[in-house]
PQR file with spaces between the fields and no chain letter, atoms N, CA, C, O and H, PARSE charges and radii, in Angstrom:
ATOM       1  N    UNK     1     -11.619   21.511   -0.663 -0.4000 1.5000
ATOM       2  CA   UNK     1     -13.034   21.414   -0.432 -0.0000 2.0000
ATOM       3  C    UNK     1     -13.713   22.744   -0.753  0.5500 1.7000
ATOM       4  O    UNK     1     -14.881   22.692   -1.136 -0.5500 1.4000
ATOM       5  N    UNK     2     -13.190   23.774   -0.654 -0.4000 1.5000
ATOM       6  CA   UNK     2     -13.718   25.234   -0.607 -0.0000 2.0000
ATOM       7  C    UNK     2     -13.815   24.992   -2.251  0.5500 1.7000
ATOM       8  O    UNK     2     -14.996   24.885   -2.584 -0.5500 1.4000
ATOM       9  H    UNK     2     -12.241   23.817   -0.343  0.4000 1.0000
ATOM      10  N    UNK     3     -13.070   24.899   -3.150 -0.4000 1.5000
ATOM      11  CA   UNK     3     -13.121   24.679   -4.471 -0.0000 2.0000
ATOM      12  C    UNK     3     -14.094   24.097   -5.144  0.5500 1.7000
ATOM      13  O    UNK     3     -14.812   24.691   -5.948 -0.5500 1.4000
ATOM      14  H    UNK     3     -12.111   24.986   -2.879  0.4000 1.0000
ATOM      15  N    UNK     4     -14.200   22.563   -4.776 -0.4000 1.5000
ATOM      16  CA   UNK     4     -15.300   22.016   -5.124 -0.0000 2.0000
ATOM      17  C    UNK     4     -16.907   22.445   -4.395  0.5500 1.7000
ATOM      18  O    UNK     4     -17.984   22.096   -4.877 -0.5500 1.4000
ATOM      19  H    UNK     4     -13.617   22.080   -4.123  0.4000 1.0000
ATOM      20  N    UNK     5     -16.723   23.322   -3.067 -0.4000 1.5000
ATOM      21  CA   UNK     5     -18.059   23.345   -2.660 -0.0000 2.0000
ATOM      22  C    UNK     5     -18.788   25.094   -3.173  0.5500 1.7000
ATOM      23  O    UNK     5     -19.893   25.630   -3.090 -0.5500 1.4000
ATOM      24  H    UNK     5     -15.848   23.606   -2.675  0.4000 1.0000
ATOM      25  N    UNK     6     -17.495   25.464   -3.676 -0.4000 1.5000
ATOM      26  CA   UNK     6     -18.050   26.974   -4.531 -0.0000 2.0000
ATOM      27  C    UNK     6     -18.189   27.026   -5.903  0.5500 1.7000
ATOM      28  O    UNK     6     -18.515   28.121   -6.360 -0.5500 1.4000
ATOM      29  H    UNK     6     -16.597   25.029   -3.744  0.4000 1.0000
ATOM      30  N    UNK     7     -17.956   25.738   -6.987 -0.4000 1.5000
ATOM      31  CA   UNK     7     -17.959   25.815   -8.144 -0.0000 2.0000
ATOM      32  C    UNK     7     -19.382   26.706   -9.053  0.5500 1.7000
ATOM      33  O    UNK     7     -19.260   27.435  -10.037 -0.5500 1.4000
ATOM      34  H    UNK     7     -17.691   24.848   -6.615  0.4000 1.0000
ATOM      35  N    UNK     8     -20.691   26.329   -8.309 -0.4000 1.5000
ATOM      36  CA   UNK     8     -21.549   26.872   -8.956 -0.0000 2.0000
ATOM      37  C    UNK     8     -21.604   28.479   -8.422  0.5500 1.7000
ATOM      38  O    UNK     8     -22.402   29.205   -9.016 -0.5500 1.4000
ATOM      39  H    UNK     8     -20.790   25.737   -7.509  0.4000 1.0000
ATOM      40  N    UNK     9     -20.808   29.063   -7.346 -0.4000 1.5000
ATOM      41  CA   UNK     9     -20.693   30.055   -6.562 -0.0000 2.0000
ATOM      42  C    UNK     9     -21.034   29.944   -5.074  0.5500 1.7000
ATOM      43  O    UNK     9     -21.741   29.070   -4.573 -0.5500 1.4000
ATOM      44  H    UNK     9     -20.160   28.473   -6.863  0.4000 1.0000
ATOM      45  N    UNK    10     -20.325   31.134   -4.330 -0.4000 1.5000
ATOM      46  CA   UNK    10     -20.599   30.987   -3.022 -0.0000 2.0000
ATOM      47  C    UNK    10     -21.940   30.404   -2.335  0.5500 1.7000
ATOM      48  O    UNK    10     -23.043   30.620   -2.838 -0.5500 1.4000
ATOM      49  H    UNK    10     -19.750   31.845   -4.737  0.4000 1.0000
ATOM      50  N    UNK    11     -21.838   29.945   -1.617 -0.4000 1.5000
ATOM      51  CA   UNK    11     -23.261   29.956   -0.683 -0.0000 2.0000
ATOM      52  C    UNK    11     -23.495   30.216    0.507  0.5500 1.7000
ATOM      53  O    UNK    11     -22.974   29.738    1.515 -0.5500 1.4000
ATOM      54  H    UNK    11     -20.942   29.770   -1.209  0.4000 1.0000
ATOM      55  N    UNK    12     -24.691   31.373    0.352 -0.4000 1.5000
ATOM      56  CA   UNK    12     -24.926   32.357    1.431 -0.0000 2.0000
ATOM      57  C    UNK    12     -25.442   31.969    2.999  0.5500 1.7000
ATOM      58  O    UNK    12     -25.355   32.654    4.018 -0.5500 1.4000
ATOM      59  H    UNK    12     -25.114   31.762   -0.466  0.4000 1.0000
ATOM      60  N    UNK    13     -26.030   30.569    2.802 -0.4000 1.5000
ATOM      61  CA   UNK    13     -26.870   30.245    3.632 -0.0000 2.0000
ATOM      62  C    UNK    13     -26.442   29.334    4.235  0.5500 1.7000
ATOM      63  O    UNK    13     -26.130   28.304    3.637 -0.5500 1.4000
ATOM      64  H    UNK    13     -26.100   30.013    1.974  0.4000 1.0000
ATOM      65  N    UNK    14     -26.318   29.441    5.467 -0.4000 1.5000
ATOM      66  CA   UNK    14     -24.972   28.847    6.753 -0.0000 2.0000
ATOM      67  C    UNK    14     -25.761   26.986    6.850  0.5500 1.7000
ATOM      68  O    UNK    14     -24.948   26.073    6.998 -0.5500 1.4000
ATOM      69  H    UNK    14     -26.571   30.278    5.953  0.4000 1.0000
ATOM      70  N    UNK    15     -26.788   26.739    6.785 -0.4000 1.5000
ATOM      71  CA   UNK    15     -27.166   25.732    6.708 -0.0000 2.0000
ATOM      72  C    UNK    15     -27.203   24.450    5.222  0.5500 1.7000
ATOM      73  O    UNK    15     -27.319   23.226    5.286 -0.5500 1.4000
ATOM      74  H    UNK    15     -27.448   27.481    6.665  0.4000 1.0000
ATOM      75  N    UNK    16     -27.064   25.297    4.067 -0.4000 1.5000
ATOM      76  CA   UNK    16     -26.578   24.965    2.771 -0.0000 2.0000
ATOM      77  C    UNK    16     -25.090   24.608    2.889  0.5500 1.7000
ATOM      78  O    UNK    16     -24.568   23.523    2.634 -0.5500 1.4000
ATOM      79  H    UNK    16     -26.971   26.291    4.014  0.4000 1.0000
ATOM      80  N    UNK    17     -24.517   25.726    3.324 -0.4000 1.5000
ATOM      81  CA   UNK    17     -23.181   25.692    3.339 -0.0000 2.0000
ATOM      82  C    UNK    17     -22.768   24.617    4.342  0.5500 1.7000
ATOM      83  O    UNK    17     -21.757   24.104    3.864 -0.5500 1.4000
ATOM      84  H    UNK    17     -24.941   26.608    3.532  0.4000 1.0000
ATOM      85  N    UNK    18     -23.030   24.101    5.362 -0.4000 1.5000
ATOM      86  CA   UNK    18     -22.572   22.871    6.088 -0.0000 2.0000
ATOM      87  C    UNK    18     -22.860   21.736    5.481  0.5500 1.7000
ATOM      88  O    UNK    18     -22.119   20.754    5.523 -0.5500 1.4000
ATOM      89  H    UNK    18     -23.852   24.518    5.750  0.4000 1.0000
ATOM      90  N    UNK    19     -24.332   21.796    4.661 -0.4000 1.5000
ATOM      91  CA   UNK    19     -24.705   20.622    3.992 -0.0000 2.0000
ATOM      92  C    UNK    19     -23.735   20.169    2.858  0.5500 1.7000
ATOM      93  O    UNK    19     -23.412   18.984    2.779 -0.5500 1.4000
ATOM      94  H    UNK    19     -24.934   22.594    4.627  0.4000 1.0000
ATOM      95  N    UNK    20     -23.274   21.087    1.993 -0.4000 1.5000
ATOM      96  CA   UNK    20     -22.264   21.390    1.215 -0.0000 2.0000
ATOM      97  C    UNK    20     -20.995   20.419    1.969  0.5500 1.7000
ATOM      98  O    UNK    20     -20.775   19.208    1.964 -0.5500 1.4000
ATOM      99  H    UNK    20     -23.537   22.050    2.057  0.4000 1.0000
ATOM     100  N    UNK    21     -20.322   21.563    2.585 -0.4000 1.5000
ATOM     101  CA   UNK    21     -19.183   20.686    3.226 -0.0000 2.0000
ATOM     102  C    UNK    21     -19.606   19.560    3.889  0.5500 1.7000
ATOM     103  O    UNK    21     -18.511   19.081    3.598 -0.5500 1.4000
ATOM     104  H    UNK    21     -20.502   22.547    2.589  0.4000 1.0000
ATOM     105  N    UNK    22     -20.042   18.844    4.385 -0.4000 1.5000
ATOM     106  CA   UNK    22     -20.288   17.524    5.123 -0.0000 2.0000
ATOM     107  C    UNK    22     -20.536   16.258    3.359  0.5500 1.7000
ATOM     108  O    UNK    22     -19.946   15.227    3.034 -0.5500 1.4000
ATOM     109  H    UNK    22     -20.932   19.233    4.622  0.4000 1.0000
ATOM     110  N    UNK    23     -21.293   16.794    2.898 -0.4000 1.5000
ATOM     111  CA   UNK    23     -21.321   16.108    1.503 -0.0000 2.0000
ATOM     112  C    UNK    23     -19.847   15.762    0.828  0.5500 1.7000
ATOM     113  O    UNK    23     -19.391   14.658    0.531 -0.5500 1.4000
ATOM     114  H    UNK    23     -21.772   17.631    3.163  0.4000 1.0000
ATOM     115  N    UNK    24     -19.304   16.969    0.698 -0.4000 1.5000
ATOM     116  CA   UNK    24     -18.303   16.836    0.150 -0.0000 2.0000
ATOM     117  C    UNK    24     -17.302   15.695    0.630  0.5500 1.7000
ATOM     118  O    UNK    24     -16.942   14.648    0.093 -0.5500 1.4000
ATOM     119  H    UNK    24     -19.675   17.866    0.940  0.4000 1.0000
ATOM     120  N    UNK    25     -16.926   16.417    2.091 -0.4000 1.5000
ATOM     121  CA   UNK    25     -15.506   15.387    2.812 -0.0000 2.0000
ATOM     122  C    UNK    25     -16.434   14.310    2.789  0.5500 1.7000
ATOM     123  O    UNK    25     -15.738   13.336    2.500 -0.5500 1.4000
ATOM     124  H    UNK    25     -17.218   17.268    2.527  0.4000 1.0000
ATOM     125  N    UNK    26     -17.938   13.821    2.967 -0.4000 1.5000
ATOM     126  CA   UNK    26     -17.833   12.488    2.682 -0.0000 2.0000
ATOM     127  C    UNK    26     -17.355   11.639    1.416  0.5500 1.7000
ATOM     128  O    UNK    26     -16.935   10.491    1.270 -0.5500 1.4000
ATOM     129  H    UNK    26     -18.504   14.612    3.201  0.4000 1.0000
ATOM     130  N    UNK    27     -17.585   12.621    0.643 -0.4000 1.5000
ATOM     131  CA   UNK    27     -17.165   12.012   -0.783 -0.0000 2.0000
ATOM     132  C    UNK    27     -15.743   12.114   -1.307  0.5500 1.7000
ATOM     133  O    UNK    27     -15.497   11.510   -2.352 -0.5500 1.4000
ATOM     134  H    UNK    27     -17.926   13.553    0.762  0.4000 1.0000
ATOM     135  N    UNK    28     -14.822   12.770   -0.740 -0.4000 1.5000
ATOM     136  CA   UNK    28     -13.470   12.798   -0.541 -0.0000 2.0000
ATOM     137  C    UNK    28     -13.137   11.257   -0.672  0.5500 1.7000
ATOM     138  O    UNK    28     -13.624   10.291   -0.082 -0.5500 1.4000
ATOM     139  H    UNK    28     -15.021   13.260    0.108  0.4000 1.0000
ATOM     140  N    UNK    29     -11.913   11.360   -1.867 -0.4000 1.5000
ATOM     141  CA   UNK    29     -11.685   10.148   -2.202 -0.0000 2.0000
ATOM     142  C    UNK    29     -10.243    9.793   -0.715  0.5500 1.7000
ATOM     143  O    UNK    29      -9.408   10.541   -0.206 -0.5500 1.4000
ATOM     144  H    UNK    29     -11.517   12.144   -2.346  0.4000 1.0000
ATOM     145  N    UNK    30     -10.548    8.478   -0.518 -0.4000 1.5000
ATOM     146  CA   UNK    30      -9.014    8.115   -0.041 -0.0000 2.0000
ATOM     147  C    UNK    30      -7.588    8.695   -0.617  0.5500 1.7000
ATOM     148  O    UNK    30      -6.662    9.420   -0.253 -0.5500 1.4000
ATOM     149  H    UNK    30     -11.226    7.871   -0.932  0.4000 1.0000
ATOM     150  N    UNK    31      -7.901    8.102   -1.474 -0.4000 1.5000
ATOM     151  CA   UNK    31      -6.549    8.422   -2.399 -0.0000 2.0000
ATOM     152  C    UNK    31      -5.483   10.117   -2.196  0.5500 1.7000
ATOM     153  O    UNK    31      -4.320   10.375   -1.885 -0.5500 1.4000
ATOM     154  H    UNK    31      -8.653    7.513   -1.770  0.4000 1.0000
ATOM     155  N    UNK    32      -6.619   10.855   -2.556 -0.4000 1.5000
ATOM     156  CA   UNK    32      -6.369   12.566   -2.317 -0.0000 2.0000
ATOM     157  C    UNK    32      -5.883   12.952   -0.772  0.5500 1.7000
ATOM     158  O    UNK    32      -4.912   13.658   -0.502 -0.5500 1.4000
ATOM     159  H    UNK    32      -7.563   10.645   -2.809  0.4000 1.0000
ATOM     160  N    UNK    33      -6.991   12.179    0.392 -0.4000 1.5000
ATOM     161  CA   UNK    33      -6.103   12.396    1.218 -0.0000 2.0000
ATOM     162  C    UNK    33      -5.228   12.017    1.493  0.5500 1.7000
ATOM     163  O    UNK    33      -4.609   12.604    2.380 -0.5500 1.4000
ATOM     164  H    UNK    33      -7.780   11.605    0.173  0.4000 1.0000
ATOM     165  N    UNK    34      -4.593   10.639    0.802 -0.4000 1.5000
ATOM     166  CA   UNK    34      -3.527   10.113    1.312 -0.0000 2.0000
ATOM     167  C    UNK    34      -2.226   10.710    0.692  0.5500 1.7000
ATOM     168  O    UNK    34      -1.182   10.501    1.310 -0.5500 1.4000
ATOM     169  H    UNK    34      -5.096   10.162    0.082  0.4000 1.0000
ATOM     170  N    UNK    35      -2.179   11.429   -0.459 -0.4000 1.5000
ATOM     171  CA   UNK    35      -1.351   12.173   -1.065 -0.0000 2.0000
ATOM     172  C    UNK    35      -1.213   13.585   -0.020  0.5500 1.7000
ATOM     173  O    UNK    35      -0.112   14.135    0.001 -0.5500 1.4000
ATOM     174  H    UNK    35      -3.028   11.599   -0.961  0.4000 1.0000
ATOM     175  N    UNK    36      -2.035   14.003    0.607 -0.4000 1.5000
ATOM     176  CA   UNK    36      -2.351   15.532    1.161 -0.0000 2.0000
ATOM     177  C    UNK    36      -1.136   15.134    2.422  0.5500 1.7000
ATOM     178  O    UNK    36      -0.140   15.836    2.597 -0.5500 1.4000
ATOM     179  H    UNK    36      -2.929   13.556    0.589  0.4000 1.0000
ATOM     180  N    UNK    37      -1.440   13.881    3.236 -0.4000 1.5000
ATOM     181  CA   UNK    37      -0.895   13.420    3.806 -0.0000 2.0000
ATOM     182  C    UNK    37       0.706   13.450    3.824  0.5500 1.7000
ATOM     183  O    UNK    37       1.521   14.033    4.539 -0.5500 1.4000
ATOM     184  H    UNK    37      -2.249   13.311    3.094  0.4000 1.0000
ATOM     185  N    UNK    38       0.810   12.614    2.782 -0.4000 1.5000
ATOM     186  CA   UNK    38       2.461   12.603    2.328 -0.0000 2.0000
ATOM     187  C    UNK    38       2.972   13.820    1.542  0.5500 1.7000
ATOM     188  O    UNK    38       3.735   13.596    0.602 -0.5500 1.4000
ATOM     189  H    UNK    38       0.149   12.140    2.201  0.4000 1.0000
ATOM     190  N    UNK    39       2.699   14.830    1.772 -0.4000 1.5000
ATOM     191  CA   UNK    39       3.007   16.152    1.446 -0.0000 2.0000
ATOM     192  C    UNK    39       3.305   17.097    2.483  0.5500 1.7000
ATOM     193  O    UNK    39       3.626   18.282    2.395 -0.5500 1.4000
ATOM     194  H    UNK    39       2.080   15.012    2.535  0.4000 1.0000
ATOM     195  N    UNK    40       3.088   16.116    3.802 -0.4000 1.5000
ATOM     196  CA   UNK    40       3.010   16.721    5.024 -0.0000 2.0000
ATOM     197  C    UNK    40       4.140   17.184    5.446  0.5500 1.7000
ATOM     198  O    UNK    40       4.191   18.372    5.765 -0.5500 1.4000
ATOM     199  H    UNK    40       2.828   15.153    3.873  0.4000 1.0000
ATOM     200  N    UNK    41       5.444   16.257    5.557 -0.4000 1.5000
ATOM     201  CA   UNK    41       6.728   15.970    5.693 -0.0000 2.0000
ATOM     202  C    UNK    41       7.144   17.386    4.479  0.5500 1.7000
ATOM     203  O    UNK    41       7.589   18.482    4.820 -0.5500 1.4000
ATOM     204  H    UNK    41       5.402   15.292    5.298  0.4000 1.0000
ATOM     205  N    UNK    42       6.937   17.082    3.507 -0.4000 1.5000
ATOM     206  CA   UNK    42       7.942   17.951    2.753 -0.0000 2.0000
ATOM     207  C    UNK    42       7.410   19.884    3.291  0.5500 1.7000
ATOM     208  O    UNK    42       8.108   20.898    3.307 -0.5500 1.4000
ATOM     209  H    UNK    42       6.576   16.192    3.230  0.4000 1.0000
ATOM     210  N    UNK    43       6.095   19.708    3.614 -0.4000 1.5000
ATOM     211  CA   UNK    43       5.580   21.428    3.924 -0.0000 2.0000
ATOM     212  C    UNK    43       6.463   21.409    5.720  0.5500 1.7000
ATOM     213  O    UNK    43       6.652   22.461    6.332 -0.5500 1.4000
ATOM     214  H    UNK    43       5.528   18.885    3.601  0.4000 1.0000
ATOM     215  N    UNK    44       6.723   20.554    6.065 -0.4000 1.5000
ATOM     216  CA   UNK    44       7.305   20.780    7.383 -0.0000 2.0000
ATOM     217  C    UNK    44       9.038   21.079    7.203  0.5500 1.7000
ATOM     218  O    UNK    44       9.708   21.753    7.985 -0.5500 1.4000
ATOM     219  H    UNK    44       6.570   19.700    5.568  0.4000 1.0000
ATOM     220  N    UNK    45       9.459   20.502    6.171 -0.4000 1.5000
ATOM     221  CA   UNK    45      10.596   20.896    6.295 -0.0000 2.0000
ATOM     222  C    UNK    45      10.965   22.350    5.608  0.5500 1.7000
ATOM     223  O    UNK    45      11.974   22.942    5.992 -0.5500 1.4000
ATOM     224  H    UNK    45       8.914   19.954    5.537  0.4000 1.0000
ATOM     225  N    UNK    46      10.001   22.988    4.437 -0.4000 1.5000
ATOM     226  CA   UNK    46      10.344   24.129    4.161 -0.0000 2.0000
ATOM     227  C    UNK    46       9.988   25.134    5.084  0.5500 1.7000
ATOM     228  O    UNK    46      10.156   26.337    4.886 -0.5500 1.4000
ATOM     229  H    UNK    46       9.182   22.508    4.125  0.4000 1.0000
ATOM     230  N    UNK    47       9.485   24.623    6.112 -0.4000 1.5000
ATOM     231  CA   UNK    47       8.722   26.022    7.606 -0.0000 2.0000
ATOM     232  C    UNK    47      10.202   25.936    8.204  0.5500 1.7000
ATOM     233  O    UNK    47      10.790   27.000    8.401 -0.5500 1.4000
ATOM     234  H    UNK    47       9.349   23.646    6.273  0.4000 1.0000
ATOM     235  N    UNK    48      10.918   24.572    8.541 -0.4000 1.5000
ATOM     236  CA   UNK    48      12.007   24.322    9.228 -0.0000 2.0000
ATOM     237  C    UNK    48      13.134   25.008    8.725  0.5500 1.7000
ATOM     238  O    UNK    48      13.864   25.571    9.541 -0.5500 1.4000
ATOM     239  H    UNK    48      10.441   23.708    8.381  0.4000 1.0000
ATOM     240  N    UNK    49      13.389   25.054    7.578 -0.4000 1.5000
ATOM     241  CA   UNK    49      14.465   25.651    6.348 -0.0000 2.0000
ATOM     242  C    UNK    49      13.990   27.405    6.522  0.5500 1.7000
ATOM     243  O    UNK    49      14.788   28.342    6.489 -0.5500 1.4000
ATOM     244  H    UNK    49      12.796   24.596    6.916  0.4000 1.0000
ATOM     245  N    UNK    50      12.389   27.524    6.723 -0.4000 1.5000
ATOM     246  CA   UNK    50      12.855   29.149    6.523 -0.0000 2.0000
ATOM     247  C    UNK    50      13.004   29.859    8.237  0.5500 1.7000
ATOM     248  O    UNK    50      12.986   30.936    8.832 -0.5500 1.4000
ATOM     249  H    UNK    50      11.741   26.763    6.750  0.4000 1.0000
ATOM     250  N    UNK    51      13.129   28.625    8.423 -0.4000 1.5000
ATOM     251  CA   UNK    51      13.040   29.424   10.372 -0.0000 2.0000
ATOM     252  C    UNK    51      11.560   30.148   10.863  0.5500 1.7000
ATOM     253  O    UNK    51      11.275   31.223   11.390 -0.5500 1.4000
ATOM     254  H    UNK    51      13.143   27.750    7.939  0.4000 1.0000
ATOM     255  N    UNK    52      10.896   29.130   10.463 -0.4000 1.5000
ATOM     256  CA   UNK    52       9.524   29.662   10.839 -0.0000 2.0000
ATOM     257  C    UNK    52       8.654   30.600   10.196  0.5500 1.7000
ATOM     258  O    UNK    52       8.427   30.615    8.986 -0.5500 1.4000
ATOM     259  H    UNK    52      11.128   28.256   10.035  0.4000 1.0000
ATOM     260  N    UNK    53       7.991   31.682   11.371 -0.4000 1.5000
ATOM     261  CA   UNK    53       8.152   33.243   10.288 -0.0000 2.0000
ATOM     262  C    UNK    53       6.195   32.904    9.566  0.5500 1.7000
ATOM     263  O    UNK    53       5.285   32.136    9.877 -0.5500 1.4000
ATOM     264  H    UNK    53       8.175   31.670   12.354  0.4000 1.0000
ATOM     265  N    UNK    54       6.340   33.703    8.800 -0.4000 1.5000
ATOM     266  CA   UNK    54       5.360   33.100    8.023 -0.0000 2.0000
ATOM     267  C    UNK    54       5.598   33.761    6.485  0.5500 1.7000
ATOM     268  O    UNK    54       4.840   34.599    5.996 -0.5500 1.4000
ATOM     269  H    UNK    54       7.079   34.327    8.547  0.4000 1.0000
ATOM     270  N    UNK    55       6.814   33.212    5.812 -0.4000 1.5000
ATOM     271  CA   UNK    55       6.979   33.339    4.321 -0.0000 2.0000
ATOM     272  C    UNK    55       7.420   32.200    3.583  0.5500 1.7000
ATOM     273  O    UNK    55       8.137   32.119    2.585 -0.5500 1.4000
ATOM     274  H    UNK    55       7.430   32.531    6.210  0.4000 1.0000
ATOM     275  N    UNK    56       6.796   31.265    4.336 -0.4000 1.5000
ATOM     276  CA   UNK    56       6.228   29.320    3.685 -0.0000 2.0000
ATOM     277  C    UNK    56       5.402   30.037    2.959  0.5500 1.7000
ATOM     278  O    UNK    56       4.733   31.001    3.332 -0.5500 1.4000
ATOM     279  H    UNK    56       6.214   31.331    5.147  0.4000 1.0000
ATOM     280  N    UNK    57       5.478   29.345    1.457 -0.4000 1.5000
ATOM     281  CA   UNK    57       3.589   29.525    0.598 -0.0000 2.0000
ATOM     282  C    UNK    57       3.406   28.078    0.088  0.5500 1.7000
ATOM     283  O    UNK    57       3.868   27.442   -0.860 -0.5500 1.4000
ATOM     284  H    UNK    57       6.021   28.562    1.154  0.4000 1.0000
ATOM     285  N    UNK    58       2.561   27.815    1.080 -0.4000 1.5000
ATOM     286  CA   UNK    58       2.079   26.679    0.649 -0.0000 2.0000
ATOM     287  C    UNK    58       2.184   25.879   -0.665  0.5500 1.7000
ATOM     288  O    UNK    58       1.657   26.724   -1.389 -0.5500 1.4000
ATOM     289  H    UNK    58       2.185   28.331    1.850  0.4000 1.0000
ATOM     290  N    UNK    59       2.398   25.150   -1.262 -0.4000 1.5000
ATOM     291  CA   UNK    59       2.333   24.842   -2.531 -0.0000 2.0000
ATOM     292  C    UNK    59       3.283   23.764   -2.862  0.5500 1.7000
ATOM     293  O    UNK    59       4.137   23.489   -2.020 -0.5500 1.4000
ATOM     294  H    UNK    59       2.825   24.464   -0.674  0.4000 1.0000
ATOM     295  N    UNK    60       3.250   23.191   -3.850 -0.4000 1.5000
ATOM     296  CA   UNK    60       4.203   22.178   -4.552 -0.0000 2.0000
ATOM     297  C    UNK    60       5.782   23.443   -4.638  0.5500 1.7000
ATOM     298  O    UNK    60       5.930   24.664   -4.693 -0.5500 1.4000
ATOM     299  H    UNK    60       2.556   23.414   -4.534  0.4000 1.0000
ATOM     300  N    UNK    61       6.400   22.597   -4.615 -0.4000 1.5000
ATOM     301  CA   UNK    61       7.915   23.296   -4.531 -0.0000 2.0000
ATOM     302  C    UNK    61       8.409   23.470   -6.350  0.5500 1.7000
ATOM     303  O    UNK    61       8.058   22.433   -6.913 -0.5500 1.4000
ATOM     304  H    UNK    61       6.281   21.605   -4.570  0.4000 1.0000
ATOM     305  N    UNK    62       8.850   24.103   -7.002 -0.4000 1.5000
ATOM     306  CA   UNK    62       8.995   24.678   -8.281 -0.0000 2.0000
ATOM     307  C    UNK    62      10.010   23.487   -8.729  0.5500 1.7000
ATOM     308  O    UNK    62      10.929   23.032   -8.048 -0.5500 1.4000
ATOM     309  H    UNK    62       9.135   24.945   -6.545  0.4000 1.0000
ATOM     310  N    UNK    63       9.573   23.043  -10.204 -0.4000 1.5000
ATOM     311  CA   UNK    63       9.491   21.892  -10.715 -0.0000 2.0000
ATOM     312  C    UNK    63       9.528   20.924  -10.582  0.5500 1.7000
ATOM     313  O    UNK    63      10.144   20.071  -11.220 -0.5500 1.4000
ATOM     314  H    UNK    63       8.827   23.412  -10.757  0.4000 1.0000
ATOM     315  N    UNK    64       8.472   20.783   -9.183 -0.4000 1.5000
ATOM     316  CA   UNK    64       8.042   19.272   -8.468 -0.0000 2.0000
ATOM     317  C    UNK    64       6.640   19.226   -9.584  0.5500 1.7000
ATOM     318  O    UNK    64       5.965   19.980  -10.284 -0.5500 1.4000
ATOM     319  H    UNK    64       7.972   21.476   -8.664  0.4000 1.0000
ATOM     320  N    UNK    65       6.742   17.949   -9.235 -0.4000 1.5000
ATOM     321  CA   UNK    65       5.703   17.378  -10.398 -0.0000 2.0000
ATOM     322  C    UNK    65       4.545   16.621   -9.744  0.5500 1.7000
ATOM     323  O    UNK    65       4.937   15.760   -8.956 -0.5500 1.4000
ATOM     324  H    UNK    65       7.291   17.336   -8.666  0.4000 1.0000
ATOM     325  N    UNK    66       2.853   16.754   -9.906 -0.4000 1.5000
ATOM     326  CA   UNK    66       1.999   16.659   -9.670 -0.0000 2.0000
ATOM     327  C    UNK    66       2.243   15.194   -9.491  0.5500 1.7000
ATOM     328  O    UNK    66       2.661   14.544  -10.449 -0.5500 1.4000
ATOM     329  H    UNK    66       2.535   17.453  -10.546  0.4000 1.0000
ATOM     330  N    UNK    67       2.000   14.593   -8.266 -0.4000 1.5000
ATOM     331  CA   UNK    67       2.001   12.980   -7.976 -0.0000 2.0000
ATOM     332  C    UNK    67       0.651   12.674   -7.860  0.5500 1.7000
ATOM     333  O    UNK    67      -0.025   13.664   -7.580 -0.5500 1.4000
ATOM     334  H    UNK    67       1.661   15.121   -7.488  0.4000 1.0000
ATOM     335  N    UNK    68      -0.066   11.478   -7.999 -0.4000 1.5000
ATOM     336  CA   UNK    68      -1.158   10.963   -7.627 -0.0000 2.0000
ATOM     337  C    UNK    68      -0.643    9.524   -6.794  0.5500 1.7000
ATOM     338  O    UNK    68       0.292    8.750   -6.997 -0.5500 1.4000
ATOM     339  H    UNK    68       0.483   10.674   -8.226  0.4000 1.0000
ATOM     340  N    UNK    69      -1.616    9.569   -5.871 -0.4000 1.5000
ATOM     341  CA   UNK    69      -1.401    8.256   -5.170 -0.0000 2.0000
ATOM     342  C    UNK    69      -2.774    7.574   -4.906  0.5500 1.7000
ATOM     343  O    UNK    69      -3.794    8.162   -4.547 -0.5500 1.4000
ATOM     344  H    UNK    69      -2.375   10.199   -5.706  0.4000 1.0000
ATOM     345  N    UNK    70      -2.653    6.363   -5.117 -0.4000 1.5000
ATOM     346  CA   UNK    70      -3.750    5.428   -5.875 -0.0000 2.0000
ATOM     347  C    UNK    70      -3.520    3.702   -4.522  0.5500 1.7000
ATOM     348  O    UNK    70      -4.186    2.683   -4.702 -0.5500 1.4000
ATOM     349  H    UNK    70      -1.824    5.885   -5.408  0.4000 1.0000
């Protein structure tokens, strides 16, 4: 959401900026979250694998391949 709600650049103005985000997640497709979702499980087991900590980096795991779910 930060991505799509800064494309034209930041916005300064705390009342823009909510309007911004509230627009957005309404327009948030199903689909995206339901993928964000099932990505959940796999970011829980690499926190579990490194014993916590905080040197998880978020992200697709190296030559996992971009899924869409529809």
């Amino acid at each position: 959401m930060k991505a799509e709600t800064t494309k034209k650049g930041a916005i300064t103005s705390d009342v823009e900026l909510r309007a911004a985000w509230v627009k957005c997640w309404e327009e948030l497709p199903q689909w995206r979250i339901q993928a964000w979702i099932e990505r959940i499980i796999e970011h829980i087991k690499q926190v579990i694998l490194l014993e916590g900590g905080n040197h998880y980096k978020e992200g697709r795991l190296k030559g996992e391949l971009k899924r869409r779910v529809h």
